[in-house]
C-alpha positions as CSV (number, residue, x, y, z in Angstrom):
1,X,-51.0,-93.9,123.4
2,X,-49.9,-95.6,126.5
3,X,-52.6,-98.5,125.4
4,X,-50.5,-99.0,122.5
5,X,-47.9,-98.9,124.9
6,X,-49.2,-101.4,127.0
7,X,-49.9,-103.7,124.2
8,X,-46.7,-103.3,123.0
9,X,-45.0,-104.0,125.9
10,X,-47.2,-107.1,126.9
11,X,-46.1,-108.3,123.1
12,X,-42.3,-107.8,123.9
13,X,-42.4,-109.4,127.3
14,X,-44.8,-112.8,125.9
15,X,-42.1,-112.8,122.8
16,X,-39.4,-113.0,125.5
17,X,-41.2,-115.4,127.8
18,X,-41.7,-117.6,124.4
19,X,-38.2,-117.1,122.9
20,X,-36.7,-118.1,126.7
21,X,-39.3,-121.0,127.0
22,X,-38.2,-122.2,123.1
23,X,-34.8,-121.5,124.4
24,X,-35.1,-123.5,127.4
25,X,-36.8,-126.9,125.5
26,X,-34.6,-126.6,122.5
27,X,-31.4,-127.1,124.9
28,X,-33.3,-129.7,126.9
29,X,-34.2,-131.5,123.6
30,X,-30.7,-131.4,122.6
31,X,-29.3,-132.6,125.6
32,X,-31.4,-135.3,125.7
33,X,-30.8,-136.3,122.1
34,X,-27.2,-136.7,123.0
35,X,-27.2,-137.5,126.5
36,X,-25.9,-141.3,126.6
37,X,-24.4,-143.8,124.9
38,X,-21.9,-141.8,123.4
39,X,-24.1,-141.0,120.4
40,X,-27.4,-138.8,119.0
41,X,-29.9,-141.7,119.1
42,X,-29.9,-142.3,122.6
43,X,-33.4,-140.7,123.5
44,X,-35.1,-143.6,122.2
45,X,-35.4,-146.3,124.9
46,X,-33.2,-149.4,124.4
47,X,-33.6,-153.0,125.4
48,X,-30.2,-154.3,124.5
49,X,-27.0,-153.8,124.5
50,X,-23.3,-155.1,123.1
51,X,-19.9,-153.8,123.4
52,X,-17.3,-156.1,121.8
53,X,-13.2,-155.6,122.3
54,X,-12.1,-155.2,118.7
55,X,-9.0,-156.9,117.3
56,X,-6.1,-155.7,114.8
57,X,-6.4,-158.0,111.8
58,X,-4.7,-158.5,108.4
59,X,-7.7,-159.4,106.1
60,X,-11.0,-160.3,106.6
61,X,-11.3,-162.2,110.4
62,X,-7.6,-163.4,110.0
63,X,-4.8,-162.8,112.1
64,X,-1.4,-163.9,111.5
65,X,-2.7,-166.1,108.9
66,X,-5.3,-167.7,111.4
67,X,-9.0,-167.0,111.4
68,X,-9.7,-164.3,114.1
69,X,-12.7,-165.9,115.8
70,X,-14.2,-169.7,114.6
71,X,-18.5,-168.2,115.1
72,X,-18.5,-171.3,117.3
73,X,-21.3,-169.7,119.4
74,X,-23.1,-169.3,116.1
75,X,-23.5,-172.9,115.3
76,X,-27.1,-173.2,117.1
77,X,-28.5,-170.5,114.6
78,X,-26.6,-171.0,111.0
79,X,-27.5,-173.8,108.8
80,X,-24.5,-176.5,108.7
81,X,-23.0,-175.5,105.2
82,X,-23.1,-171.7,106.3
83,X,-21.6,-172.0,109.3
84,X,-18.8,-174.4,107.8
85,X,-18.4,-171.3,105.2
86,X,-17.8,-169.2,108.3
87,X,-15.7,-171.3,110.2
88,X,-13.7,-171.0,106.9
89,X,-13.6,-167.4,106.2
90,X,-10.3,-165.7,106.7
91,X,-8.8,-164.3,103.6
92,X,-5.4,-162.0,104.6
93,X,-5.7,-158.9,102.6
94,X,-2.7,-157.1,103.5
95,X,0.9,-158.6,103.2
96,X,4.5,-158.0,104.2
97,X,7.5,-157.2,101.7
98,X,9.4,-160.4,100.3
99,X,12.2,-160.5,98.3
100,X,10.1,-162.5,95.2
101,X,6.4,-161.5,96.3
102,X,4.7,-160.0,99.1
103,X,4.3,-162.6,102.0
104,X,1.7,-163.6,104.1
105,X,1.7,-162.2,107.9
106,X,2.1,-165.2,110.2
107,X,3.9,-165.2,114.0
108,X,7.0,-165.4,112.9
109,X,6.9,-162.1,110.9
110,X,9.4,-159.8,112.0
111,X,7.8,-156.6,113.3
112,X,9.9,-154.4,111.3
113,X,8.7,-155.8,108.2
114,X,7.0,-153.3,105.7
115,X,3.3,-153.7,104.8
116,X,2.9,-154.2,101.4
117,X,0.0,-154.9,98.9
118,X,-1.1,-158.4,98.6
119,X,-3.0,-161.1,96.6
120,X,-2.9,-163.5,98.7
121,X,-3.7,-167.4,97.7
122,X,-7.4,-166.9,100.0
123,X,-8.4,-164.1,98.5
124,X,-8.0,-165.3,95.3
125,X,-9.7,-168.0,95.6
126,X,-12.4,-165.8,97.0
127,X,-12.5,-163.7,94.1
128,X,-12.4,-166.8,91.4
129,X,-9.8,-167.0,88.7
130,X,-11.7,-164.4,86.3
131,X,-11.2,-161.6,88.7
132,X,-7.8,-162.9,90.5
133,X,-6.2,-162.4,87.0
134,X,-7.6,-158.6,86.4
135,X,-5.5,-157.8,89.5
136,X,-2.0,-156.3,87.8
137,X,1.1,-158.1,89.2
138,X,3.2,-154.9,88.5
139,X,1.4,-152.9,91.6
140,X,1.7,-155.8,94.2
141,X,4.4,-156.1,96.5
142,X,5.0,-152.6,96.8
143,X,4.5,-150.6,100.0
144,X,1.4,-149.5,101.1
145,X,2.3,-146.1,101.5
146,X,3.5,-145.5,98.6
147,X,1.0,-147.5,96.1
148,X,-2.0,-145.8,94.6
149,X,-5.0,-146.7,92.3
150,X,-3.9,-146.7,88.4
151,X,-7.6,-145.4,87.6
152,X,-10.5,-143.5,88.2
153,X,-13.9,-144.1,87.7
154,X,-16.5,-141.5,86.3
155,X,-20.1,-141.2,87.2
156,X,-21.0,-143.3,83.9
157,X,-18.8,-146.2,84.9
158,X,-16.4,-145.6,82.4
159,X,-12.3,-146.2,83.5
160,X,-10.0,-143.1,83.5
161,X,-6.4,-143.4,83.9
162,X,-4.4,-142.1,87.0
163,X,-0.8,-140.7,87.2
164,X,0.6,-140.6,90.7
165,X,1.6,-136.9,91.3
166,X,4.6,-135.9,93.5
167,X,3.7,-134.2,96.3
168,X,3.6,-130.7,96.1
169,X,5.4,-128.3,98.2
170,X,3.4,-125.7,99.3
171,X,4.0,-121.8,98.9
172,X,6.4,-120.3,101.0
173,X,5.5,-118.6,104.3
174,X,7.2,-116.3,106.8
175,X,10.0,-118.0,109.1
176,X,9.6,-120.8,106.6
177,X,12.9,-121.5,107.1
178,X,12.6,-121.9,110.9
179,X,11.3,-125.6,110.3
180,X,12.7,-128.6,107.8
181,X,9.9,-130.7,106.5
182,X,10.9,-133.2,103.8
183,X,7.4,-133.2,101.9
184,X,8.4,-135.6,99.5
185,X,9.2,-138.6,101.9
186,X,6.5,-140.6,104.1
187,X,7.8,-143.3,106.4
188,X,7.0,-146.4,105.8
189,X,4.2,-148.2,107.9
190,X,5.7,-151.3,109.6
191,X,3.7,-154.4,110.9
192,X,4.4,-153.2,114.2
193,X,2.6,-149.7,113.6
194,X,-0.3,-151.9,112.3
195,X,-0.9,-154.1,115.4
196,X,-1.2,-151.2,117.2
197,X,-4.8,-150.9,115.9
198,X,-7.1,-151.4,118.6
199,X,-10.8,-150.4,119.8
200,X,-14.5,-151.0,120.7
201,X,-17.7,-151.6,119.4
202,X,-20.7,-150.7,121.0
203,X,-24.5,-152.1,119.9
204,X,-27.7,-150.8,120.8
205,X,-31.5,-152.3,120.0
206,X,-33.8,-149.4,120.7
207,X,-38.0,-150.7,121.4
208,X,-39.0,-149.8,117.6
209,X,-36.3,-152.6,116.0
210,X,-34.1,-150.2,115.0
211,X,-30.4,-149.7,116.5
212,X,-27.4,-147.7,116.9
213,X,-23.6,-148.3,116.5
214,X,-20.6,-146.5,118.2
215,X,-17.3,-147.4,117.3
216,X,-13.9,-146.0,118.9
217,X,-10.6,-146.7,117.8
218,X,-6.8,-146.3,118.2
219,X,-3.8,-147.1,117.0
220,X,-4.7,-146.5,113.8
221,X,-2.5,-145.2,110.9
222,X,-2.4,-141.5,111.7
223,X,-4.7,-139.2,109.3
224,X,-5.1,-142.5,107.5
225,X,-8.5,-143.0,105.8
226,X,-10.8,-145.4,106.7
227,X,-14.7,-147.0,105.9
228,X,-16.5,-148.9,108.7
229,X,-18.3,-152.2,106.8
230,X,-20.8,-154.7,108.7
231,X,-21.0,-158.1,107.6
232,X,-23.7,-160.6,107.2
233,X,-24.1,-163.9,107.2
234,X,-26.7,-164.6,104.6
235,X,-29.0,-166.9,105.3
236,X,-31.8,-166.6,102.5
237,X,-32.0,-169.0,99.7
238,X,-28.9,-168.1,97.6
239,X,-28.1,-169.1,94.0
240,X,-25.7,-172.2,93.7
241,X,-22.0,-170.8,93.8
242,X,-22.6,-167.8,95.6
243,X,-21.4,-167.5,99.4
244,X,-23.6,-166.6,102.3
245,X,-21.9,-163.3,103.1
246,X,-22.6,-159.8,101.8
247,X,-20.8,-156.9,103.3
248,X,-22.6,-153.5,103.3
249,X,-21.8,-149.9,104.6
250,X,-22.6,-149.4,108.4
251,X,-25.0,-147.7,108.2
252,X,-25.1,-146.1,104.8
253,X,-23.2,-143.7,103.0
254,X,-21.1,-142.2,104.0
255,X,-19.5,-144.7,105.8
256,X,-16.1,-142.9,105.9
257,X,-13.6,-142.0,109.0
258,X,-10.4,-140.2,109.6
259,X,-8.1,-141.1,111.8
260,X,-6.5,-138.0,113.4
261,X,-2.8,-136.9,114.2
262,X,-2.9,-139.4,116.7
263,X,-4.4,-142.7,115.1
264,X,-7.6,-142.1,117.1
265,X,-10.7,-142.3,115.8
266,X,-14.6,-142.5,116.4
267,X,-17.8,-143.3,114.6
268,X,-21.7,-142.9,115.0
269,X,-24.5,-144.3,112.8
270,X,-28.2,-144.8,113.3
271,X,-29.8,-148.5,111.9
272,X,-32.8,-148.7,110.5
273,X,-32.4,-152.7,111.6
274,X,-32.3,-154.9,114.8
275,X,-28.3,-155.4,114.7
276,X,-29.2,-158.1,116.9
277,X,-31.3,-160.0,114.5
278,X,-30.3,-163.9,113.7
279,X,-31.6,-163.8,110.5
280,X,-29.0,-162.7,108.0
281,X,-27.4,-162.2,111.3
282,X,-24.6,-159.7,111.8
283,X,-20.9,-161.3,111.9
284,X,-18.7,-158.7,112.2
285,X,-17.5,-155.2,111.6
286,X,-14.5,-154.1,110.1
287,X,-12.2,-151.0,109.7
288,X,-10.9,-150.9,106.2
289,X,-8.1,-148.9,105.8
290,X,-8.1,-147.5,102.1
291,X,-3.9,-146.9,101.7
292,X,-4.8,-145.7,98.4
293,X,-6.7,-142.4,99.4
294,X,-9.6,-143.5,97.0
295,X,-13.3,-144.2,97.8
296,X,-15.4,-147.1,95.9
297,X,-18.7,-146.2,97.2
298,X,-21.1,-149.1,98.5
299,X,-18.2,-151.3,98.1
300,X,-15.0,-151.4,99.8
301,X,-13.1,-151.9,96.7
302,X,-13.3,-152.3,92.8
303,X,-12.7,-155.7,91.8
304,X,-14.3,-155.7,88.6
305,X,-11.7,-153.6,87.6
306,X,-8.5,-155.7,89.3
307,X,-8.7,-153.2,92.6
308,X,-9.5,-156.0,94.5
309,X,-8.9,-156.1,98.3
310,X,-4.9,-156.1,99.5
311,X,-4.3,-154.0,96.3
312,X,-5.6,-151.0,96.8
313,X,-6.7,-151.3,101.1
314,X,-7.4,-154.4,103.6
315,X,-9.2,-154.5,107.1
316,X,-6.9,-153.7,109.8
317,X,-9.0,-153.4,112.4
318,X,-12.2,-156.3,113.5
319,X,-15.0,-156.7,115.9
320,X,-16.3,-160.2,115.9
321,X,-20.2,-159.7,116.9
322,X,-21.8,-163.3,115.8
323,X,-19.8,-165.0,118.6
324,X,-22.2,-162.9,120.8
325,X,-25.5,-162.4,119.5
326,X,-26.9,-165.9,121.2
327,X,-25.7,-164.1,124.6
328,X,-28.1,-161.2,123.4
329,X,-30.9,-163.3,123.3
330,X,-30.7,-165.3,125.9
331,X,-30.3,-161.9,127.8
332,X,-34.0,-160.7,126.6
Protein backbone atom coordinates (compact mmCIF):
# COMPACT_ATOMS: atom_id res chain seq x y z
CA UNK A 1 0.00 0.00 0.00
CA UNK A 2 2.25 2.86 0.87
CA UNK A 3 4.60 1.32 -2.12
CA UNK A 4 1.80 2.07 -4.31
CA UNK A 5 1.83 5.16 -2.56
CA UNK A 6 5.16 5.90 -3.16
CA UNK A 7 5.04 5.17 -6.75
CA UNK A 8 2.26 7.12 -7.16
CA UNK A 9 3.50 10.00 -5.60
CA UNK A 10 7.05 9.81 -7.42
CA UNK A 11 4.64 9.67 -10.77
CA UNK A 12 2.65 12.92 -9.74
CA UNK A 13 5.72 14.86 -8.71
CA UNK A 14 7.98 13.65 -12.24
CA UNK A 15 4.53 14.61 -14.16
CA UNK A 16 4.84 18.01 -12.49
CA UNK A 17 8.56 18.46 -12.84
CA UNK A 18 7.78 17.54 -16.77
CA UNK A 19 4.65 19.57 -17.26
CA UNK A 20 6.70 22.77 -15.44
CA UNK A 21 9.92 21.92 -17.54
CA UNK A 22 7.41 21.72 -20.95
CA UNK A 23 5.97 24.71 -19.38
CA UNK A 24 9.08 26.51 -18.98
CA UNK A 25 10.62 25.70 -22.79
CA UNK A 26 7.35 26.16 -24.50
CA UNK A 27 7.34 29.96 -23.20
CA UNK A 28 11.11 30.23 -23.87
CA UNK A 29 10.43 28.88 -27.44
CA UNK A 30 7.68 31.31 -27.86
CA UNK A 31 9.45 34.20 -26.68
CA UNK A 32 12.13 33.53 -28.76
CA UNK A 33 10.07 32.96 -31.83
CA UNK A 34 8.79 36.52 -31.44
CA UNK A 35 11.45 38.21 -29.72
CA UNK A 36 12.77 40.85 -32.49
CA UNK A 37 12.21 42.41 -35.43
CA UNK A 38 8.71 42.98 -34.78
CA UNK A 39 7.64 39.70 -36.29
CA UNK A 40 7.43 35.57 -35.67
CA UNK A 41 10.50 34.68 -37.86
CA UNK A 42 13.01 36.32 -35.98
CA UNK A 43 14.67 33.13 -34.41
CA UNK A 44 16.35 32.38 -37.48
CA UNK A 45 19.66 34.22 -37.75
CA UNK A 46 19.70 37.12 -40.33
CA UNK A 47 22.49 38.57 -42.37
CA UNK A 48 20.69 41.61 -43.88
CA UNK A 49 18.66 44.02 -43.32
CA UNK A 50 16.38 47.05 -45.06
CA UNK A 51 13.93 49.45 -43.69
CA UNK A 52 12.68 51.87 -46.43
CA UNK A 53 10.36 55.24 -45.57
CA UNK A 54 7.29 54.61 -47.55
CA UNK A 55 5.46 57.21 -49.62
CA UNK A 56 1.61 58.11 -50.25
CA UNK A 57 1.12 57.61 -53.97
CA UNK A 58 -1.74 57.83 -56.51
CA UNK A 59 -1.02 54.80 -58.80
CA UNK A 60 1.60 52.67 -59.28
CA UNK A 61 5.20 54.66 -58.29
CA UNK A 62 3.46 58.02 -59.21
CA UNK A 63 2.89 60.97 -57.26
CA UNK A 64 1.24 63.92 -58.42
CA UNK A 65 1.43 62.69 -61.86
CA UNK A 66 5.30 62.22 -61.46
CA UNK A 67 7.09 58.85 -61.08
CA UNK A 68 7.79 58.27 -57.31
CA UNK A 69 11.31 57.14 -57.56
CA UNK A 70 13.48 56.93 -61.25
CA UNK A 71 15.39 52.97 -59.96
CA UNK A 72 18.44 55.10 -60.91
CA UNK A 73 20.56 52.98 -58.41
CA UNK A 74 19.17 49.99 -60.34
CA UNK A 75 20.77 50.77 -63.58
CA UNK A 76 24.13 48.61 -62.80
CA UNK A 77 21.92 45.39 -62.44
CA UNK A 78 18.86 45.75 -65.10
CA UNK A 79 19.38 45.20 -68.71
CA UNK A 80 19.02 48.68 -70.68
CA UNK A 81 15.45 48.17 -72.18
CA UNK A 82 14.20 47.03 -68.62
CA UNK A 83 15.37 49.60 -66.76
CA UNK A 84 14.17 52.28 -69.49
CA UNK A 85 10.66 50.27 -68.82
CA UNK A 86 11.16 51.16 -65.17
CA UNK A 87 12.34 54.52 -65.43
CA UNK A 88 8.97 54.80 -67.28
CA UNK A 89 6.55 53.11 -64.98
CA UNK A 90 4.08 55.38 -63.26
CA UNK A 91 0.55 54.86 -64.19
CA UNK A 92 -1.94 57.07 -61.67
CA UNK A 93 -4.73 54.84 -60.66
CA UNK A 94 -6.78 56.92 -58.56
CA UNK A 95 -8.17 60.40 -59.78
CA UNK A 96 -9.85 63.55 -58.52
CA UNK A 97 -13.53 64.67 -59.41
CA UNK A 98 -13.85 66.91 -62.62
CA UNK A 99 -16.67 68.46 -63.90
CA UNK A 100 -16.34 66.32 -67.54
CA UNK A 101 -14.14 63.35 -66.25
CA UNK A 102 -12.22 62.42 -63.36
CA UNK A 103 -8.77 64.31 -63.44
CA UNK A 104 -5.38 63.38 -62.93
CA UNK A 105 -3.74 64.35 -59.29
CA UNK A 106 -0.93 66.81 -60.03
CA UNK A 107 0.54 69.81 -57.55
CA UNK A 108 -1.84 72.07 -58.28
CA UNK A 109 -4.78 69.84 -57.12
CA UNK A 110 -6.67 71.40 -54.53
CA UNK A 111 -6.67 69.38 -51.33
CA UNK A 112 -10.29 69.42 -50.90
CA UNK A 113 -10.88 67.77 -54.02
CA UNK A 114 -12.77 64.33 -53.82
CA UNK A 115 -11.07 61.07 -54.87
CA UNK A 116 -12.71 59.57 -57.56
CA UNK A 117 -12.37 56.45 -59.82
CA UNK A 118 -10.07 56.84 -62.70
CA UNK A 119 -8.86 55.50 -66.19
CA UNK A 120 -6.31 57.36 -66.50
CA UNK A 121 -4.44 57.86 -70.19
CA UNK A 122 -1.18 55.59 -68.45
CA UNK A 123 -3.06 53.05 -67.39
CA UNK A 124 -4.65 52.59 -70.35
CA UNK A 125 -2.09 52.31 -72.26
CA UNK A 126 -0.81 49.77 -69.78
CA UNK A 127 -3.72 47.72 -70.10
CA UNK A 128 -3.90 47.93 -74.26
CA UNK A 129 -7.02 49.09 -76.10
CA UNK A 130 -8.87 45.50 -75.74
CA UNK A 131 -9.08 45.77 -72.02
CA UNK A 132 -9.12 49.79 -71.65
CA UNK A 133 -12.54 49.53 -73.50
CA UNK A 134 -14.12 46.68 -71.09
CA UNK A 135 -13.74 49.33 -68.40
CA UNK A 136 -17.56 50.89 -68.19
CA UNK A 137 -17.52 54.72 -68.53
CA UNK A 138 -20.84 54.95 -66.50
CA UNK A 139 -18.85 53.94 -63.04
CA UNK A 140 -15.86 56.35 -63.51
CA UNK A 141 -15.66 59.60 -62.13
CA UNK A 142 -17.69 58.83 -59.27
CA UNK A 143 -16.49 58.93 -55.69
CA UNK A 144 -14.57 56.36 -54.25
CA UNK A 145 -16.65 55.91 -51.40
CA UNK A 146 -19.43 55.50 -52.84
CA UNK A 147 -18.59 53.29 -56.07
CA UNK A 148 -18.78 49.44 -55.86
CA UNK A 149 -18.10 46.44 -58.16
CA UNK A 150 -21.19 45.78 -60.68
CA UNK A 151 -20.22 41.86 -60.38
CA UNK A 152 -19.23 38.99 -58.68
CA UNK A 153 -17.33 36.24 -59.61
CA UNK A 154 -18.14 32.50 -58.67
CA UNK A 155 -15.71 29.68 -58.02
CA UNK A 156 -16.18 28.46 -61.87
CA UNK A 157 -15.25 31.85 -63.24
CA UNK A 158 -18.56 32.57 -64.33
CA UNK A 159 -19.87 36.67 -63.87
CA UNK A 160 -22.75 37.29 -61.46
CA UNK A 161 -24.37 40.64 -61.23
CA UNK A 162 -24.19 42.95 -58.23
CA UNK A 163 -26.84 45.49 -56.84
CA UNK A 164 -25.46 47.96 -54.41
CA UNK A 165 -27.55 47.59 -51.19
CA UNK A 166 -28.36 50.55 -48.82
CA UNK A 167 -26.96 50.27 -45.81
CA UNK A 168 -28.88 48.71 -43.24
CA UNK A 169 -29.78 50.14 -40.02
CA UNK A 170 -29.33 47.83 -37.42
CA UNK A 171 -31.97 46.64 -34.71
CA UNK A 172 -32.75 48.84 -32.05
CA UNK A 173 -31.01 48.80 -28.70
CA UNK A 174 -31.63 50.22 -25.23
CA UNK A 175 -30.82 54.18 -24.96
CA UNK A 176 -30.68 53.95 -28.69
CA UNK A 177 -31.91 57.21 -28.72
CA UNK A 178 -29.11 58.55 -26.59
CA UNK A 179 -26.83 58.73 -29.78
CA UNK A 180 -27.59 60.16 -33.63
CA UNK A 181 -25.82 58.10 -36.17
CA UNK A 182 -26.68 58.83 -39.80
CA UNK A 183 -25.96 55.15 -41.14
CA UNK A 184 -26.86 56.01 -44.50
CA UNK A 185 -24.14 58.85 -45.20
CA UNK A 186 -20.16 58.25 -45.37
CA UNK A 187 -18.04 61.30 -45.83
CA UNK A 188 -16.31 61.62 -48.64
CA UNK A 189 -12.43 60.87 -48.68
CA UNK A 190 -10.62 64.09 -49.85
CA UNK A 191 -7.04 64.09 -51.39
CA UNK A 192 -5.93 65.58 -48.33
CA UNK A 193 -7.19 62.42 -46.14
CA UNK A 194 -5.19 60.39 -48.77
CA UNK A 195 -1.72 62.05 -48.44
CA UNK A 196 -1.89 61.35 -45.09
CA UNK A 197 -0.86 57.77 -45.87
CA UNK A 198 2.38 57.19 -44.51
CA UNK A 199 4.67 54.20 -43.16
CA UNK A 200 7.69 51.68 -43.22
CA UNK A 201 8.96 48.80 -44.63
CA UNK A 202 11.21 46.54 -43.00
CA UNK A 203 13.35 43.60 -44.94
CA UNK A 204 15.09 40.82 -43.52
CA UNK A 205 17.53 37.93 -45.33
CA UNK A 206 17.72 35.10 -42.80
CA UNK A 207 21.21 32.45 -43.51
CA UNK A 208 18.84 29.80 -45.37
CA UNK A 209 17.81 32.45 -48.38
CA UNK A 210 14.62 32.94 -47.12
CA UNK A 211 13.27 36.37 -45.62
CA UNK A 212 10.77 38.22 -43.77
CA UNK A 213 8.70 41.46 -44.27
CA UNK A 214 7.18 43.86 -41.73
CA UNK A 215 5.22 46.60 -42.77
CA UNK A 216 3.60 49.55 -40.58
CA UNK A 217 1.38 52.01 -41.72
CA UNK A 218 -0.72 55.15 -40.98
CA UNK A 219 -2.75 57.45 -42.22
CA UNK A 220 -4.63 55.27 -43.90
CA UNK A 221 -8.39 55.39 -44.74
CA UNK A 222 -9.85 54.33 -41.41
CA UNK A 223 -11.31 50.58 -41.36
CA UNK A 224 -10.52 50.84 -45.09
CA UNK A 225 -9.40 47.47 -46.67
CA UNK A 226 -6.27 46.89 -48.01
CA UNK A 227 -3.77 44.01 -49.94
CA UNK A 228 0.00 44.44 -49.59
CA UNK A 229 1.60 43.51 -53.38
CA UNK A 230 5.45 43.18 -54.11
CA UNK A 231 6.68 43.89 -57.40
CA UNK A 232 9.28 42.49 -59.65
CA UNK A 233 11.22 43.51 -62.22
CA UNK A 234 11.45 40.54 -64.46
CA UNK A 235 14.39 39.83 -65.86
CA UNK A 236 13.98 36.31 -67.58
CA UNK A 237 13.58 35.99 -71.21
CA UNK A 238 10.05 37.34 -71.83
CA UNK A 239 7.79 36.94 -74.94
CA UNK A 240 7.85 40.01 -77.32
CA UNK A 241 5.15 42.60 -76.04
CA UNK A 242 5.06 41.66 -72.65
CA UNK A 243 6.61 44.02 -69.84
CA UNK A 244 9.28 42.97 -67.39
CA UNK A 245 7.13 43.41 -64.30
CA UNK A 246 4.82 40.92 -62.54
CA UNK A 247 3.25 41.87 -59.31
CA UNK A 248 2.45 38.99 -56.86
CA UNK A 249 0.91 38.76 -53.22
CA UNK A 250 3.54 39.50 -50.43
CA UNK A 251 3.88 36.67 -49.38
CA UNK A 252 0.95 34.63 -50.37
CA UNK A 253 -2.51 34.53 -49.69
CA UNK A 254 -3.87 36.05 -47.74
CA UNK A 255 -2.34 39.12 -48.48
CA UNK A 256 -5.18 41.25 -46.89
CA UNK A 257 -4.98 44.18 -44.02
CA UNK A 258 -7.41 46.37 -42.20
CA UNK A 259 -6.83 49.51 -41.32
CA UNK A 260 -8.33 50.25 -37.85
CA UNK A 261 -10.45 53.13 -36.31
CA UNK A 262 -7.48 55.07 -36.62
CA UNK A 263 -5.97 54.53 -40.22
CA UNK A 264 -3.19 52.43 -38.60
CA UNK A 265 -2.20 49.45 -39.65
CA UNK A 266 0.56 46.49 -39.61
CA UNK A 267 1.63 43.53 -41.53
CA UNK A 268 3.84 40.24 -41.09
CA UNK A 269 4.76 37.64 -43.69
CA UNK A 270 7.45 34.94 -43.97
CA UNK A 271 9.39 34.52 -47.66
CA UNK A 272 10.25 31.60 -48.89
CA UNK A 273 12.83 33.93 -51.19
CA UNK A 274 15.97 36.24 -50.74
CA UNK A 275 13.97 39.68 -51.02
CA UNK A 276 17.25 40.90 -51.63
CA UNK A 277 17.89 38.89 -54.73
CA UNK A 278 18.88 40.96 -58.14
CA UNK A 279 17.52 38.55 -60.22
CA UNK A 280 13.89 39.30 -60.97
CA UNK A 281 14.84 41.75 -58.31
CA UNK A 282 12.21 43.28 -56.00
CA UNK A 283 11.06 46.99 -57.02
CA UNK A 284 8.66 47.88 -54.71
CA UNK A 285 5.73 47.27 -52.48
CA UNK A 286 2.54 48.68 -52.42
CA UNK A 287 -0.64 49.19 -50.27
CA UNK A 288 -3.67 48.78 -52.48
CA UNK A 289 -6.57 50.21 -51.18
CA UNK A 290 -9.69 48.11 -52.48
CA UNK A 291 -12.61 51.20 -52.12
CA UNK A 292 -14.80 48.71 -53.43
CA UNK A 293 -14.79 46.16 -50.40
CA UNK A 294 -14.15 43.29 -52.94
CA UNK A 295 -11.20 40.75 -53.05
CA UNK A 296 -9.65 39.43 -56.57
CA UNK A 297 -7.48 36.95 -55.18
CA UNK A 298 -3.82 36.57 -56.59
CA UNK A 299 -4.55 39.70 -58.41
CA UNK A 300 -5.16 43.02 -57.21
CA UNK A 301 -7.92 43.60 -59.56
CA UNK A 302 -10.09 41.98 -62.48
CA UNK A 303 -9.29 43.51 -65.61
CA UNK A 304 -10.47 40.81 -67.82
CA UNK A 305 -13.65 41.73 -66.72
CA UNK A 306 -13.27 45.86 -67.12
CA UNK A 307 -12.37 46.10 -63.02
CA UNK A 308 -9.26 47.30 -63.98
CA UNK A 309 -7.13 49.39 -61.44
CA UNK A 310 -8.60 53.17 -60.48
CA UNK A 311 -12.07 51.50 -61.05
CA UNK A 312 -12.62 49.45 -58.52
CA UNK A 313 -9.04 50.39 -55.93
CA UNK A 314 -5.48 52.07 -56.66
CA UNK A 315 -2.12 51.97 -54.57
CA UNK A 316 -2.18 54.62 -52.05
CA UNK A 317 0.60 53.87 -50.23
CA UNK A 318 4.58 52.83 -51.83
CA UNK A 319 7.93 51.66 -50.66
CA UNK A 320 10.46 51.90 -53.38
CA UNK A 321 13.06 48.96 -52.47
CA UNK A 322 15.16 48.61 -55.99
CA UNK A 323 16.73 52.07 -55.33
CA UNK A 324 18.35 50.17 -52.42
CA UNK A 325 19.06 46.67 -53.00
CA UNK A 326 22.80 47.59 -54.58
CA UNK A 327 23.32 49.24 -50.95
CA UNK A 328 22.42 45.57 -49.62
CA UNK A 329 25.01 44.05 -51.43
CA UNK A 330 27.61 46.15 -51.16
CA UNK A 331 26.83 45.81 -47.38
CA UNK A 332 27.50 41.80 -47.42
Amino acid sequence: MHLFNLKSFRLLVGTAIVGVLGIVFGITAVQNAGATDGNTFTHKRANARLTVQGHVCHGANVYNNLPLSDYANAESFLEPEIFEFWTEFSPPEVGVLGPDGALDVTADTPLDSIMATHLSDGMAELLGQDLANLVPEEQLNVPIHDSYTPVLFDFDGSVQSRQQLPWQVPAPFPNVDKFTVDWNHREPITLAQWNLADGTVHLVRYADGTGSVHIKAQGLVPNAIYTVWEVFAITDELPEGIAPIMGLPMGGLPNVVTADKFGNATFDRHLDYDPFDLENPLMYIALFQHWDNVLYGVGAVGELRGLAPGLVGGDQLCFPTGNHLLDIQSRN
